[in-house]
VEXDREN-2710 file (C-alpha; in Angstrom, 1 decimal):
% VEXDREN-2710
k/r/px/py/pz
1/UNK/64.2/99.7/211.4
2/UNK/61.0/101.4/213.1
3/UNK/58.0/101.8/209.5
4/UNK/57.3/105.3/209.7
5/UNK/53.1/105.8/210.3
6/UNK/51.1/107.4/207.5
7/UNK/50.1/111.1/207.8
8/UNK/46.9/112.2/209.8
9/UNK/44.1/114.0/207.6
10/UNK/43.0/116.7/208.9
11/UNK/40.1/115.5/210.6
12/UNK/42.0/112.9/212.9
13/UNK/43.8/115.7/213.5
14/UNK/41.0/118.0/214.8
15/UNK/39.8/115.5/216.8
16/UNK/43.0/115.3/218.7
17/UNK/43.4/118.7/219.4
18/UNK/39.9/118.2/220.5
19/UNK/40.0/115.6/223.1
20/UNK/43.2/118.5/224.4
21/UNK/41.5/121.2/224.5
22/UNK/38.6/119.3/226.7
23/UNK/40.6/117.3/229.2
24/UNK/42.8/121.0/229.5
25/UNK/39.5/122.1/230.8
26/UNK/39.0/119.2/232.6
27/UNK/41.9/119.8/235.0
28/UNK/41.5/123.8/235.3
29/UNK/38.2/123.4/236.1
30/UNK/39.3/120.5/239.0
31/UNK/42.0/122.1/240.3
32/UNK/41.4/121.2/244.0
33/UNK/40.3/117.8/244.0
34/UNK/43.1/117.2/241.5
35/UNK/45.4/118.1/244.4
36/UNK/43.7/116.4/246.8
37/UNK/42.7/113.1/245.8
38/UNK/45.8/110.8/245.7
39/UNK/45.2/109.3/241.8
40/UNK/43.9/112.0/240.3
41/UNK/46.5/113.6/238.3
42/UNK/47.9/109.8/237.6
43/UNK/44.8/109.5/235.9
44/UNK/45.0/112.5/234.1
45/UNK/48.9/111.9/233.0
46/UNK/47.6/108.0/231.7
47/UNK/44.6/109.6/229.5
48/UNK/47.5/112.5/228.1
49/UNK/49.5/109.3/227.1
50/UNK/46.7/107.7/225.3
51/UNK/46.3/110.7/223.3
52/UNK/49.8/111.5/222.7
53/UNK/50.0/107.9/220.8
54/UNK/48.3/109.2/217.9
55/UNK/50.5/112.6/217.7
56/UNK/52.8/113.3/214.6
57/UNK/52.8/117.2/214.1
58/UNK/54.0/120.1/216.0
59/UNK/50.5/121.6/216.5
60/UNK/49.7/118.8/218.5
61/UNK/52.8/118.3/220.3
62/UNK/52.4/121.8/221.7
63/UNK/48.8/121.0/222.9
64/UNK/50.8/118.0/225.2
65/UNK/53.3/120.6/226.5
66/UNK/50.5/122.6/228.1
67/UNK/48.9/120.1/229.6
68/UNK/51.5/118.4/230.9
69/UNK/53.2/122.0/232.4
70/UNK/49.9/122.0/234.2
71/UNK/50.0/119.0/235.6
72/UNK/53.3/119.7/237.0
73/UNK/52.6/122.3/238.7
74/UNK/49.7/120.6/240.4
75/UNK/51.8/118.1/241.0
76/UNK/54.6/120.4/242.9
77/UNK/51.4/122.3/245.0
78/UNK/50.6/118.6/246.1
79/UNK/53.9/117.4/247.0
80/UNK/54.5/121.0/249.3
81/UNK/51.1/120.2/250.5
82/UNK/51.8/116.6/252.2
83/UNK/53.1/116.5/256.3
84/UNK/56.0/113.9/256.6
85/UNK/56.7/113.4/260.0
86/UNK/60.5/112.3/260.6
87/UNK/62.3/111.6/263.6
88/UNK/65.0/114.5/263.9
89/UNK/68.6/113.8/265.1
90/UNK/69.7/114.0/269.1
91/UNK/73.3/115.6/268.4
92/UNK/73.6/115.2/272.2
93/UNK/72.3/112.1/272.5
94/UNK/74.4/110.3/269.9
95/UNK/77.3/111.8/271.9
96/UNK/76.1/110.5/275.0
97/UNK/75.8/107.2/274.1
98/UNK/79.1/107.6/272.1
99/UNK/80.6/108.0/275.5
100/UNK/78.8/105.5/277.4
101/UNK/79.7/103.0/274.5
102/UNK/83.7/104.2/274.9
103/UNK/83.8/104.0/278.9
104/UNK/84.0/107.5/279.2
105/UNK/80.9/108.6/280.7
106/UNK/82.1/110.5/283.9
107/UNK/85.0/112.3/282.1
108/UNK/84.3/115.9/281.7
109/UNK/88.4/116.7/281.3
110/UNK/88.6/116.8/277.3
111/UNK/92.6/116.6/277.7
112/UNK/92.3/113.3/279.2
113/UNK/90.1/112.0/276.3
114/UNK/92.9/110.4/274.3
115/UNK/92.7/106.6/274.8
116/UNK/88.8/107.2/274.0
117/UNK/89.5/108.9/270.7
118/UNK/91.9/106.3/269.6
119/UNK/89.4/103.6/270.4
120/UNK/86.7/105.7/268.3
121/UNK/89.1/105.6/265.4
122/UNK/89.4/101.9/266.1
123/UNK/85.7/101.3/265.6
124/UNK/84.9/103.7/263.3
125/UNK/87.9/102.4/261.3
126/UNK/86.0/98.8/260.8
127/UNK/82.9/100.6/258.8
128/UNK/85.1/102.2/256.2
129/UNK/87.4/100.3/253.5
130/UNK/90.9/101.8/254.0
131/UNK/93.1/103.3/250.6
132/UNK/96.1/101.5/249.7
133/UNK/99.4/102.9/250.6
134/UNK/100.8/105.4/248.1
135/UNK/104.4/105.2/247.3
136/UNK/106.6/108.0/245.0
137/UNK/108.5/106.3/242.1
138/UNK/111.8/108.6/242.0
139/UNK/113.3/106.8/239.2
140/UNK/116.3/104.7/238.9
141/UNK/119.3/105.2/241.3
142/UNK/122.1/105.6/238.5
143/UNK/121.5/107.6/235.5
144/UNK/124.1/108.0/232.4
145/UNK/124.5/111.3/231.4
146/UNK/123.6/111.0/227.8
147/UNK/126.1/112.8/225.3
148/UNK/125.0/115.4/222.5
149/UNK/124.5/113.2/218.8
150/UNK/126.0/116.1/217.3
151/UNK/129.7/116.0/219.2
152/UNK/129.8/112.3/218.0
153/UNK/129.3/112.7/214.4
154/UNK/132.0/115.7/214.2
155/UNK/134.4/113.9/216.2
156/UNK/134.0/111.2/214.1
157/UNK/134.0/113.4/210.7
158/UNK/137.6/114.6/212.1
159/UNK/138.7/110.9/212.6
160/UNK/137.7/109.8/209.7
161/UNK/140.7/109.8/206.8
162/UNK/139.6/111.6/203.5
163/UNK/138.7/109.7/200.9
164/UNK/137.3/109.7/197.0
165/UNK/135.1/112.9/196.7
166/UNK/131.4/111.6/196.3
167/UNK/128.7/114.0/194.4
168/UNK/125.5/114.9/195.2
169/UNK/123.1/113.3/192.6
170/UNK/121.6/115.8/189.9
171/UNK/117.6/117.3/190.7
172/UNK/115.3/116.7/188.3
173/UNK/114.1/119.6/186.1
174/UNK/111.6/122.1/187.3
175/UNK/109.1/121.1/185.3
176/UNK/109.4/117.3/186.2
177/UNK/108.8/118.9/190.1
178/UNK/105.7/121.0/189.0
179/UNK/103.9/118.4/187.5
180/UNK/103.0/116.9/190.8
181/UNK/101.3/120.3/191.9
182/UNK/97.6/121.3/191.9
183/UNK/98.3/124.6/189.8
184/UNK/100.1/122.9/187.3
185/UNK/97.4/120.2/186.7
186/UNK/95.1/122.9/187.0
187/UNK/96.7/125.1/184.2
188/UNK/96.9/122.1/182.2
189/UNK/93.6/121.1/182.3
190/UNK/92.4/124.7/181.7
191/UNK/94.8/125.1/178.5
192/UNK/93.1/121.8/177.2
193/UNK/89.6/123.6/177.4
194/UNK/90.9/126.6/176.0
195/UNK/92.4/125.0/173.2
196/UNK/89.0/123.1/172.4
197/UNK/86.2/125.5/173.3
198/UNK/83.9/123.3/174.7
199/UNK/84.3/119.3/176.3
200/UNK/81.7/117.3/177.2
201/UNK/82.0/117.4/181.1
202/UNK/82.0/113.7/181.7
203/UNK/84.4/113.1/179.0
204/UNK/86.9/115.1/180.4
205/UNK/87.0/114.4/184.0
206/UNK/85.8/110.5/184.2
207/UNK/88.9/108.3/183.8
208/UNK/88.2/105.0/182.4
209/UNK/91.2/103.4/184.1
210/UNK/91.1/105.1/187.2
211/UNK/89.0/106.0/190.0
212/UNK/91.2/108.3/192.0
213/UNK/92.1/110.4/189.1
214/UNK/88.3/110.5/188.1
215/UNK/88.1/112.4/191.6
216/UNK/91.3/115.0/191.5
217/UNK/89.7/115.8/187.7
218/UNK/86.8/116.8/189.3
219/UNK/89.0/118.8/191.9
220/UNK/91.1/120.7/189.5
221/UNK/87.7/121.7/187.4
222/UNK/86.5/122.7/190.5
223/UNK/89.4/125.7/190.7
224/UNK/88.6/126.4/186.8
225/UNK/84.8/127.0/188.1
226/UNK/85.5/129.0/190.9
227/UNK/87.5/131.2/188.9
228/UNK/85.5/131.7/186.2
229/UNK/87.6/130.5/183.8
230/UNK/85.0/127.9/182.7
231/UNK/81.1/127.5/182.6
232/UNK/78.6/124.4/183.3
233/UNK/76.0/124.8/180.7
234/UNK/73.8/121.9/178.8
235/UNK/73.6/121.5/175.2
236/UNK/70.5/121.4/173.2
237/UNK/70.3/117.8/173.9
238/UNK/70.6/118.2/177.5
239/UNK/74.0/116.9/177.9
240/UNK/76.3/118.9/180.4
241/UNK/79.2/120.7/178.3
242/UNK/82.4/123.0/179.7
243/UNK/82.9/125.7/177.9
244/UNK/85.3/128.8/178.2
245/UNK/84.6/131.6/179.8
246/UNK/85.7/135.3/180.8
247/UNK/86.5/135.8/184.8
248/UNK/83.9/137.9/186.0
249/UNK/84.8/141.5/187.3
250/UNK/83.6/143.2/190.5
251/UNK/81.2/145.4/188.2
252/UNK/79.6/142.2/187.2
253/UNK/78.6/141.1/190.9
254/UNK/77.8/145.0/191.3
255/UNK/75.3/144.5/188.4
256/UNK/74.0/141.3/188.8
257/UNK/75.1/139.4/186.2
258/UNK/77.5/137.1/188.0
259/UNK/76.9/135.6/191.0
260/UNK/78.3/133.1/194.0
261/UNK/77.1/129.5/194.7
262/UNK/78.3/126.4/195.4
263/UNK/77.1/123.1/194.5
264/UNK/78.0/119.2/195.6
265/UNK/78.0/116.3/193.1
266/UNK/78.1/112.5/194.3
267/UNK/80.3/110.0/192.6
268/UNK/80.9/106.7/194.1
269/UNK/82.9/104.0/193.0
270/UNK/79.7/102.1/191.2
271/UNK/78.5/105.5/189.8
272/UNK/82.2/105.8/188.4
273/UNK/82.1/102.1/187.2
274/UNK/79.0/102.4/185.5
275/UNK/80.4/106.0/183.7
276/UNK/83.3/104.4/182.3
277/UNK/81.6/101.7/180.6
278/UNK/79.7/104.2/178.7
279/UNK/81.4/107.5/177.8
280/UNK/84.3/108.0/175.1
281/UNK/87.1/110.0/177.1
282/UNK/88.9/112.7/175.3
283/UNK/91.3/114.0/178.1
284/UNK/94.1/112.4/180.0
285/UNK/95.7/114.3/182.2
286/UNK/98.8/112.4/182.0
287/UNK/99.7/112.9/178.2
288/UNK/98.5/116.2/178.5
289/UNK/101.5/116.8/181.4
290/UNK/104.2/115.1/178.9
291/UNK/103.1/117.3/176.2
292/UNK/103.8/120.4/178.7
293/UNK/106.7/118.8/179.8
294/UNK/108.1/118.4/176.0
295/UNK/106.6/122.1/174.8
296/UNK/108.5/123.7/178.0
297/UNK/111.8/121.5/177.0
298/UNK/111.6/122.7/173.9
299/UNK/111.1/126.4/174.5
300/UNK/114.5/126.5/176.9
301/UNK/117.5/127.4/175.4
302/UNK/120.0/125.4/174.7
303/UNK/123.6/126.2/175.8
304/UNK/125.9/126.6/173.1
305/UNK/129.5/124.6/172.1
306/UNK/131.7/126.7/173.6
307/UNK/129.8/126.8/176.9
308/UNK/129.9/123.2/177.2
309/UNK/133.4/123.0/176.4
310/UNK/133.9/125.4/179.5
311/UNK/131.8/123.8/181.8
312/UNK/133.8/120.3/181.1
313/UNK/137.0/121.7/181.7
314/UNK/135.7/123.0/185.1
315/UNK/134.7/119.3/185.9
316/UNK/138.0/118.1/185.0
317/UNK/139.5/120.3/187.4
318/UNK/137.3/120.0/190.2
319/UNK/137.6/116.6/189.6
320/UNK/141.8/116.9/190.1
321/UNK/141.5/118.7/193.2
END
């Protein structure tokens, strides 16, 4: 891991931009012999370097783009300034001596060339590796036609002799099937603030037993929060409470007084650990769902003697059947 190097004051840092600013100068000023001298703008490119060690702000950095811009476009007027003399290819040379090398020198008939283009493709074949041979896969030669799952299973539903009527086992109640969704933890939590006022907030959603749940309380209060159906507000000894609160209208974003933000918490497992040793919880989202479950059982009505009676006679003659 690099140590990050302590700040510049301000007069290391002038001095930088200093020695810049002057070697900037320096290379306007020797344009020419900075082109024409073979080491001159290595030179200049080393010395930038040098400099550039010392660099840690943006100021400075933007000092080093200049110069070095300038130095490459010196650097492209010398390179369009240098004569390379190359050798340029004899097209009808090469296919002289191509012709000489295949024995066919004092052919002029191209019709008559094709022995000599074969042994080109002969020698010419020797300098390049050759690709293996590519085959098609078409698949096996016999294929079984493969017959629809769903004609099987009625054929055999219509062989099959009929036998003791089974029944479908009974669903559970509706409210056993809500209790496993968000809303319904949600409401549950938010009637539990309701019917208190105000919780401490770590109270309610750390779970001494359980890290996972410790998280989804935190999720549900997250919904209560966003609703507006509860507050974060500390206490006069600084400890964060969740109290109820109104929904806020459209009139009150109109106005002012309510507003949108959004805000992250961290809780890892050793924050969590550390929590539970030391808070006293007061909610449990668990007994708080069987008391839902038991308040909602209680509230249904219950069928009466003589629809029972009816309902086991139909049994007993379905049951017959």
């Amino acid at each position: 891991m690099s140590q990050r190097l302590p700040e510049k004051t301000e007069t290391e840092r002038r001095k930088i931009r200093k020695d810049y600013r002057t070697l900037i100068q320096r290379v306007q000023g020797n344009k020419d012999d900075l082109i024409s001298e073979s080491d001159s703008l290595l030179s200049v490119i080393h010395a930038s370097d040098k400099i550039y060690t010392a660099v840690d702000t943006p100021r400075e950095a933007a000092l080093d783009s200049e110069l070095l811009n300038l130095t490459s476009q010196y650097s492209l007027e010398k390179a369009q300034k240098l004569k390379v003399s190359l050798n340029t290819f004899d097209t009808l040379g090469f296919i002289n001596r191509v012709k000489v090398k295949l024995g066919e020198a004092e052919e002029e008939d191209g019709d008559n060339n094709t022995d000599a283009w074969t042994k080109l493709g002969r020698e010419l074949s020797k300098l390049y590796k050759t690709n293996p041979q590519f085959d098609f896969m078409y698949g096996p030669l016999e294929l079984e036609k493969k017959v629809r799952q769903r004609k099987k299973a009625e054929e055999t539903k219509d062989d099959e002799p009929i036998g003791k009527t089974v029944q479908a086992e009974k669903l559970e109640s509706t409210a056993t099937q809500e209790s496993e969704t968000t809303s319904t933890r949600v409401q549950v939590m938010r009637s539990y603030i309701n019917k208190k006022k105000k919780v401490d907030f770590l109270d309610t959603v750390v779970d001494k037993n359980s890290y996972a749940h410790t998280i989804e309380n935190v999720f549900y209060l997250s919904f209560l929060l966003k609703d507006g159906h509860v507050a974060l507000e500390p206490d006069e000894n600084g400890t964060l409470t969740v109290p109820a609160s109104r929904p806020p209208e459209e009139k009150d974003f109109a106005d002012g007084r309510a507003n949108i933000h959004h805000s992250v918490i961290k809780l890892d497992y050793n924050m969590w650990k550390q929590l539970s040793e030391n808070i006293d919880q007061e909610f449990n989202m668990e007994s708080e769902m069987d008391e839902m479950r038991k308040t909602r059982a209680a509230s249904q009505p219950q069928p009466s003697q003589q629809e029972q009676q009816t309902s086991t006679q139909q049994d007993t003659k379905k049951r017959k059947r």
